[in-house]
C-alpha positions in Angstrom: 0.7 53.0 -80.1 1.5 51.1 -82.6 5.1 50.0 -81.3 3.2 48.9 -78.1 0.7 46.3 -80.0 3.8 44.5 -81.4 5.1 44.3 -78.0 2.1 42.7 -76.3 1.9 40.1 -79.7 4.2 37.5 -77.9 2.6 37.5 -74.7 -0.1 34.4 -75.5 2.9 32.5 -76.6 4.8 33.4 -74.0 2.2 32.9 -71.1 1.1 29.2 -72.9 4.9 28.4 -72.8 5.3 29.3 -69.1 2.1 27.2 -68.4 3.0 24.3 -70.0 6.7 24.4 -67.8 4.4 25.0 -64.8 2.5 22.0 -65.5 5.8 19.7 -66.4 6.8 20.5 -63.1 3.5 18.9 -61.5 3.3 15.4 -59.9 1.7 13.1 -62.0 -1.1 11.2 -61.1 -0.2 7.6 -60.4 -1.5 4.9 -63.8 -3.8 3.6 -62.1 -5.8 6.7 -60.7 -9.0 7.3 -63.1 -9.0 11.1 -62.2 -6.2 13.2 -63.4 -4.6 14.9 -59.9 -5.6 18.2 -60.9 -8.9 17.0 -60.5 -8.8 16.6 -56.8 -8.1 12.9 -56.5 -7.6 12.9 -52.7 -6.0 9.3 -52.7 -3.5 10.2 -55.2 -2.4 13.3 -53.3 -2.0 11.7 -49.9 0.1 9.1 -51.0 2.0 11.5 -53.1 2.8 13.4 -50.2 3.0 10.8 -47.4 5.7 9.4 -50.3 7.7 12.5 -50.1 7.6 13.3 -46.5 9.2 9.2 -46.5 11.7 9.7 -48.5 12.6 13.3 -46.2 12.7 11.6 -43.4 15.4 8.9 -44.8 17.3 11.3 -46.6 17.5 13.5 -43.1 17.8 10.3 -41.3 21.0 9.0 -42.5 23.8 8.5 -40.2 21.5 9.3 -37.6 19.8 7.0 -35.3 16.1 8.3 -35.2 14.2 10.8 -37.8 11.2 12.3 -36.0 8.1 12.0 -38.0 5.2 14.7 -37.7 2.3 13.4 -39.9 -0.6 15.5 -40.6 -3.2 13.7 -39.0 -5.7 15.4 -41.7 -3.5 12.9 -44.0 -4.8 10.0 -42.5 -8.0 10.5 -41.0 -9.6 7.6 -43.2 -6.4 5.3 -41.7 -6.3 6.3 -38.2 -7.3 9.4 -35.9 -3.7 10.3 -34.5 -5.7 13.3 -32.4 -7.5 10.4 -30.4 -4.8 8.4 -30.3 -2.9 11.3 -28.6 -6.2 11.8 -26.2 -5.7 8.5 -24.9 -2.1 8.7 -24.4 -2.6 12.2 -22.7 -5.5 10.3 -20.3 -3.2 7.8 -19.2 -0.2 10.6 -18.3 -3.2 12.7 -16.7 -4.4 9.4 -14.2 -0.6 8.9 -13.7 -0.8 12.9 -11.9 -3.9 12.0 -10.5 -2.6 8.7 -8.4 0.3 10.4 -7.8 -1.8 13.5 -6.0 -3.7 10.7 -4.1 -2.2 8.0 -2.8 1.6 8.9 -2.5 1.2 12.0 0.1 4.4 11.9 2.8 1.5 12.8 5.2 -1.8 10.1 4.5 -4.7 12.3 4.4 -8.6 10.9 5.1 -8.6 11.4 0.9 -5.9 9.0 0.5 -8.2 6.2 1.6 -11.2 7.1 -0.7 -10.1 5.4 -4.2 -8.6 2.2 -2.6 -10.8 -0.7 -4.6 -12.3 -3.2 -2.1 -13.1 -6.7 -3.6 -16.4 -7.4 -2.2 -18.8 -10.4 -3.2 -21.2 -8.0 -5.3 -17.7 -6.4 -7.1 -14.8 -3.8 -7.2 -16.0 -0.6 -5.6 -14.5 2.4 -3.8 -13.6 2.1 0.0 -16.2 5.9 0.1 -18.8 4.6 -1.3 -18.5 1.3 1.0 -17.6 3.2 4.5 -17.6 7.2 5.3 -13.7 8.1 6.3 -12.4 11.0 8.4 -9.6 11.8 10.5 -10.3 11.7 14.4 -6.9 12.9 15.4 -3.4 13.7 13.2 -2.6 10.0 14.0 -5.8 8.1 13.4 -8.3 7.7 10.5 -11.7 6.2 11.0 -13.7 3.9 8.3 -17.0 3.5 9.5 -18.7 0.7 7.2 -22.3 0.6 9.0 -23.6 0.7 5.9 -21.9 -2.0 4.3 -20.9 -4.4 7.4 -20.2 -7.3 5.6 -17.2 -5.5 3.5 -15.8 -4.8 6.8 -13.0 -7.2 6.5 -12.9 -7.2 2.6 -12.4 -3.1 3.3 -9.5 -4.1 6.7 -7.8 -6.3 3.8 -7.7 -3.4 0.8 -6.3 -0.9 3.0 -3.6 -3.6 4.3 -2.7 -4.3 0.9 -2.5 -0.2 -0.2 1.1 -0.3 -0.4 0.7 2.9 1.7 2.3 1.1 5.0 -1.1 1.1 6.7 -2.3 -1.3 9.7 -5.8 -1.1 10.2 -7.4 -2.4 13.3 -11.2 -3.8 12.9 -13.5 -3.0 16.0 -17.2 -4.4 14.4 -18.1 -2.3 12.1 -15.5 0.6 12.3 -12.1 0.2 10.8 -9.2 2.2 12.4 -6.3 3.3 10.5 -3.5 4.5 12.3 -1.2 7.3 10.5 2.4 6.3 10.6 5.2 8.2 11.5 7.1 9.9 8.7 10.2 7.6 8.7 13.0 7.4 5.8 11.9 3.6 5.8 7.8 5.3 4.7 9.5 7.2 2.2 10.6 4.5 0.7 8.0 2.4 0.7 6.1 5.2 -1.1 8.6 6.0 -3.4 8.4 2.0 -4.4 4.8 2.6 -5.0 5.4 5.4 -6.8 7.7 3.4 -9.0 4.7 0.7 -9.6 2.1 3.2 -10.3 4.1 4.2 -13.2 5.3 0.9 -14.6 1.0 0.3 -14.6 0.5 3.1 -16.3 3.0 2.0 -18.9 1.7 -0.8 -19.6 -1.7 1.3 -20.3 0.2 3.3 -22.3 1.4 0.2 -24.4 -1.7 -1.3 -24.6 -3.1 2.2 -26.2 -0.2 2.2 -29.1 -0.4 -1.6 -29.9 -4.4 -0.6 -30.6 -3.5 2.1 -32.4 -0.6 0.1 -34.6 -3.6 -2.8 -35.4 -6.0 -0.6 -36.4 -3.3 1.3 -38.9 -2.6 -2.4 -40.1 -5.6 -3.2 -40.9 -5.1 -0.5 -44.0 -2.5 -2.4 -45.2 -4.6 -3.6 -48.5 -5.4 -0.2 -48.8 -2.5 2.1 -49.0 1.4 1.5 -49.5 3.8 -0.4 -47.0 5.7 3.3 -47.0 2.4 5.0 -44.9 2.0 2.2 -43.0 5.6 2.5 -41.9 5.5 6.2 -41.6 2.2 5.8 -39.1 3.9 2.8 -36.9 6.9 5.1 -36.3 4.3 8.0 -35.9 2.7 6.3 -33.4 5.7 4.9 -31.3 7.2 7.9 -31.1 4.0 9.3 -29.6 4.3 6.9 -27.0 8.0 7.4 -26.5 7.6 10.8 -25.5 4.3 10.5 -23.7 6.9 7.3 -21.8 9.6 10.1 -21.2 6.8 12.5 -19.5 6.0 10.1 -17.2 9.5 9.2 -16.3 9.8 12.8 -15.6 6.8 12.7 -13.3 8.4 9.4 -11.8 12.0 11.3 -10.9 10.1 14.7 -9.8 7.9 12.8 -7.3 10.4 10.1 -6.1 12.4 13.4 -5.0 9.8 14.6 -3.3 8.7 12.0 -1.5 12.8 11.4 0.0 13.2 14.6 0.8 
């Protein structure tokens, strides 16, 4: 018993020893900081680790071209919401699909005419909620605008200028819309339009990181150049790859629609 007190006597020592090498080995809480970081000063410990994850990246990054960048959006939430900014970069992929679906059909469909905008004197608006569209026969669609009979020719005009290679023939207040033959030269003209619906939404998708990138500088008083760096590439590479997705879309469509 008494050879097993004198063995436990340097324990309290040894465990304040250990402690105080434990606590060397912290982070120290930047000069300026009037909480100590143990404390939970939240500012201090996002910099602190937006700093580190910087200096990975460059120390990964050299003698390579790109270092990816995968910031904890919980990080920044006071900065910027990346989750949102990812929504809207999603949205604008998701309408891409969506006009795709629609309008670029090698066979046109009655629901290919129903989202074409017609400028009328009252606004933009729908060609189905102007006229109600169906199919009379495999080879001719009917617009019948007695509702609306002065967007008549405003409606003849929008489906003219569709890009989907379609004549329509006005007869007073019904439009008709005869379905063209499946040729190589309509394939190609909807594989064009396939091309321009995805440059548009590109240039959605551009206008979704440049508000992103202003909103992140208008931090800059606020936290270090480093994060404000480390967001901006977040943010580009977001759209980089949400671009490459819709490339994807472009070349898996354009093949489709050639045959």
């Amino acid at each position: 018993m008494a050879l097993a007190l004198r063995c436990l006597r340097p324990l309290p020592a040894l465990l304040l020893r250990s402690s105080f090498a434990m606590a060397r080995g912290l982070p120290r809480a930047p000069g300026a900081c009037p909480a100590p970081l143990l404390e939970g000063c939240r500012q201090c410990v996002q910099q602190m680790l937006l700093s580190r994850q910087l200096a990975t990246k460059k120390a990964k990054g050299k003698g390579q071209s790109q270092a990816k960048v995968n910031i904890s959006a919980a990080l920044v939430e006071d900065i910027i919401n990346l989750e949102e900014t990812n929504e809207d970069m999603q949205a604008v992929i998701e309408a891409l699909k969506e006009d795709f679906s629609r309008n670029l059909s090698v066979r046109t469909s009655p629901g290919a005419l129903d989202h074409i905008t017609v400028m009328t004197k009252d606004g933009k608006f729908p060609l189905n909620q102007l006229g109600q569209i169906s199919q009379k026969s495999p080879q001719l669609m009917i617009v019948n605008m007695t509702s609306f009979p002065e967007s008549t020719a405003a409606a003849a005009k929008a489906i003219r200028e569709s890009g989907m290679n379609l004549n329509p023939e006005v007869d007073g207040t019904v439009i008709r819309v005869p379905v063209p033959k499946v040729t190589r030269e309509h394939r190609e003209s909807l594989a064009k339009l396939a091309k321009q619906f995805t440059n548009k939404s590109k240039e959605a998708l551009r206008k979704v990181r440049s508000k992103s990138i202003t909103q992140v500088k208008k931090s800059k008083n606020k936290v270090s150049e480093d994060t404000i760096w480390l967001l901006e590439k977040q943010i580009q590479q977001m759209a980089d790859e949400a671009a490459t997705e819709m490339d994807k879309l472009l070349a898996a469509k354009t093949k489709e629609l050639l045959g």
